[in-house]
Backbone bond lengths (Angstrom), bond angles and torsions (degrees), N, CA, C in turn:
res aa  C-N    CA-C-N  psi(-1)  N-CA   C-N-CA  omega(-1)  CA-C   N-CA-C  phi
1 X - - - 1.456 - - 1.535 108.45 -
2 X 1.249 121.53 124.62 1.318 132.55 -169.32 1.950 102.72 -98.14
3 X 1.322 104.78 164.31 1.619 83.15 -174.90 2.083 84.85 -174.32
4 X 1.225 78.72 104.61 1.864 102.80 175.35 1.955 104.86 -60.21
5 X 1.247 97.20 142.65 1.809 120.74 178.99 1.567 96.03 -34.89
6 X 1.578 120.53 -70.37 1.153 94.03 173.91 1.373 158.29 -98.22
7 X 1.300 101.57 18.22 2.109 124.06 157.66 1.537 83.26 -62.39
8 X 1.316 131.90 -80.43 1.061 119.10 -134.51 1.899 100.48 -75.17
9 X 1.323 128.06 -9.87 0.979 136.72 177.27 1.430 120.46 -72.19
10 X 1.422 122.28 -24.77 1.228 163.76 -176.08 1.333 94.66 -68.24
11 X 1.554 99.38 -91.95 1.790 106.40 173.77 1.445 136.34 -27.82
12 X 1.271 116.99 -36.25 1.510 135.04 -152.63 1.947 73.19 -98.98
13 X 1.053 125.74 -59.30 1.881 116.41 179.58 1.780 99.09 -37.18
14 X 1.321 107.38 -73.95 1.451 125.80 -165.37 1.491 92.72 -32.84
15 X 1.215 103.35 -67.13 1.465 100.62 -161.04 1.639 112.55 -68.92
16 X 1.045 132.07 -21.45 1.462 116.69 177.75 1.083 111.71 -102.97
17 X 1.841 118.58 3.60 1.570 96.58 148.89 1.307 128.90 -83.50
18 X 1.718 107.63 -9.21 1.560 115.17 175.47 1.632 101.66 -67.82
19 X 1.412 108.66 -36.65 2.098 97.45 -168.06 1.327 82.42 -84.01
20 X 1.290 150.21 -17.90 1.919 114.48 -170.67 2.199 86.58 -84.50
21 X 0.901 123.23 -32.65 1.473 120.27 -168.37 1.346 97.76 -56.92
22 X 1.105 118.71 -49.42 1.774 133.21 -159.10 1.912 85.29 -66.33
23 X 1.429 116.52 -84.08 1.114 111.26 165.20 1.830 149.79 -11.40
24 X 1.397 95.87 -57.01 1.510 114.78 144.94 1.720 119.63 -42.38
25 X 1.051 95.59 -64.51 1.921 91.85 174.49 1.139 110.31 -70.77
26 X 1.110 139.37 -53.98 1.258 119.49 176.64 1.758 121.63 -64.58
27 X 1.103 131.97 -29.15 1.379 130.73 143.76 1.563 129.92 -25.55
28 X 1.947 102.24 -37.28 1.352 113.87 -172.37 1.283 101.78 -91.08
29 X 1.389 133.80 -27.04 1.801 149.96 -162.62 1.538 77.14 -76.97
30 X 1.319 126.15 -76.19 1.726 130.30 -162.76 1.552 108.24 -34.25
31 X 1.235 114.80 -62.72 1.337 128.75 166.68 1.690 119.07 -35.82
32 X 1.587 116.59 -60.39 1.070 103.38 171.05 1.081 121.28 -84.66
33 X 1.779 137.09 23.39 1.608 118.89 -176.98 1.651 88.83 -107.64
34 X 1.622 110.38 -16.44 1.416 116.49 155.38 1.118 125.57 -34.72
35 X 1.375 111.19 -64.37 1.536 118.79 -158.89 1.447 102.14 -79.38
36 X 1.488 119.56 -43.79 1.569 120.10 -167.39 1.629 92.44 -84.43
37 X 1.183 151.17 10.63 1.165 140.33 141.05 1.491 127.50 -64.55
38 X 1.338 82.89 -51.99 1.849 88.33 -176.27 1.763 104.94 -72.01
39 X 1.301 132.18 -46.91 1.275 128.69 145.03 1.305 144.43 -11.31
40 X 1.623 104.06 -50.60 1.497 116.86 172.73 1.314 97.98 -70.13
41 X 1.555 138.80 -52.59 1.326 155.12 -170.96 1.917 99.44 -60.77
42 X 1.053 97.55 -46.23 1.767 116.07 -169.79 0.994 113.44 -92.72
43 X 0.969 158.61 60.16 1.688 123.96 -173.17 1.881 121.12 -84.60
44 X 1.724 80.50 123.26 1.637 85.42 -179.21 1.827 105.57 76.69
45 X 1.276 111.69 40.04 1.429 129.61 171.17 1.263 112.87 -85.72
46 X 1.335 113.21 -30.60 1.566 116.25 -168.29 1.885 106.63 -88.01
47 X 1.334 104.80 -8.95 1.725 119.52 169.00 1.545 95.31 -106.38
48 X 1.355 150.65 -28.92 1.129 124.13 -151.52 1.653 111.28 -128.69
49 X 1.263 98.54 -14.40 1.763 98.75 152.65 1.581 131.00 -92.10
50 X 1.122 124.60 173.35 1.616 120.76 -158.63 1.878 89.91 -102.77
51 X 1.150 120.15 157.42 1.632 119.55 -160.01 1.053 104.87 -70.42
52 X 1.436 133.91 -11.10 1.478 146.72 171.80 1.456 113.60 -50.34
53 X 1.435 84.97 -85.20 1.432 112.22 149.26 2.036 132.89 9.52
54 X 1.897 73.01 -94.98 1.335 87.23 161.24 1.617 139.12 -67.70
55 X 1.136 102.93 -30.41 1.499 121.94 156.01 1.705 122.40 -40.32
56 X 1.356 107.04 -63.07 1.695 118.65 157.30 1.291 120.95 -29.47
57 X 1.870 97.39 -60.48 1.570 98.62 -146.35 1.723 79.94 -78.51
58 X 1.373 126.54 -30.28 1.788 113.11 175.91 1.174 121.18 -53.71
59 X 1.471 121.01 -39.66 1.549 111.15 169.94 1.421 126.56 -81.91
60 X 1.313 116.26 -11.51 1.722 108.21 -173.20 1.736 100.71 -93.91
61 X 2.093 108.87 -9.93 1.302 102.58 171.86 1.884 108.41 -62.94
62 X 1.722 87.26 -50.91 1.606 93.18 -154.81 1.608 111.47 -57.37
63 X 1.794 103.80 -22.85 1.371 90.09 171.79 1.587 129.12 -85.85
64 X 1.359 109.73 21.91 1.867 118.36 -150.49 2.313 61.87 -111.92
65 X 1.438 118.02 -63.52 0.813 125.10 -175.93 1.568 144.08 -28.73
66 X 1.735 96.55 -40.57 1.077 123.19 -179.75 1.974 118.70 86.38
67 X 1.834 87.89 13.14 1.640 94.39 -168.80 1.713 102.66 -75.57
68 X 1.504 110.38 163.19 1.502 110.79 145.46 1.438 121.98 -51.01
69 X 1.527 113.53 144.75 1.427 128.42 170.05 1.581 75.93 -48.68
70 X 0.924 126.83 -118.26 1.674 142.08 -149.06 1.230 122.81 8.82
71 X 1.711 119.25 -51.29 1.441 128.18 141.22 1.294 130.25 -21.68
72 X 1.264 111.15 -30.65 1.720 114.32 171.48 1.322 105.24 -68.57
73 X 1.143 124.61 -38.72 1.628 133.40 -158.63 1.657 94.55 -88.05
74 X 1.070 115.22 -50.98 1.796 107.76 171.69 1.551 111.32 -65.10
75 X 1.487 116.48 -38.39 1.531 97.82 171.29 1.657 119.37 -40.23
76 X 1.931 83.52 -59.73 1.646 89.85 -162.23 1.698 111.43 -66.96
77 X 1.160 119.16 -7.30 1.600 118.37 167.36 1.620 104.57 -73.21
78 X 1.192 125.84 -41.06 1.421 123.14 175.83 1.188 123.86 -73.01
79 X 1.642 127.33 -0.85 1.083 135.75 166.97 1.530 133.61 -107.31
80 X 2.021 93.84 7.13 0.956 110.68 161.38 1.680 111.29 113.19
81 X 1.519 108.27 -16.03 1.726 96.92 -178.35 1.291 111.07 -93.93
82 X 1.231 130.69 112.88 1.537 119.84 164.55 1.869 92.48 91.75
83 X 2.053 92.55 156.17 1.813 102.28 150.40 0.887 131.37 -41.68
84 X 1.057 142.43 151.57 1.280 147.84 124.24 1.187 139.14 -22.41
85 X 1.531 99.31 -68.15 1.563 128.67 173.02 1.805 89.52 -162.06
86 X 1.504 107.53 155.48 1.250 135.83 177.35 1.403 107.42 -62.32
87 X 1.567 110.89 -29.12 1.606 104.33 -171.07 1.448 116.60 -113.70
88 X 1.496 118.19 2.55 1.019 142.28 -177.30 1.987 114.27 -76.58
């Protein structure tokens, strides 16, 4: 099977928009085992602390966690401050 610069140029797109997609969800899963962690621990933290606050207690989880920083930023979008992501 023979396969010209751009078939095969084609492919190599296809496929690394499938691993950033794959990536993307799991980026968004991190985020929410974030939020429903600190929640189960908190309840009603994401209304009753100041965004500072909550911001902290998201990063010293994700690092107790082992999550990406980035997860902090999807928590705190799920708790209501700010996007998420632009395309979300």
């Amino acid at each position: 099977m023979k396969l010209t610069k751009s078939q095969l140029r084609n492919l190599v797109k296809e496929e690394l928009c499938i691993v950033t997609e794959e990536q993307e969800g799991d980026r968004h899963s991190q985020g929410e085992k974030l939020f429903d962690s600190v929640e189960k621990d908190l309840p009603g933290a994401s209304s009753k602390l100041s965004q500072w606050s909550l911001q902290h207690e998201y990063s010293e989880r994700a690092k107790e966690m082992g999550l990406d920083h980035d997860a902090v930023s999807d928590a705190m979008g799920l708790a209501g401050y700010g996007k998420v992501h632009s395309e979300s």
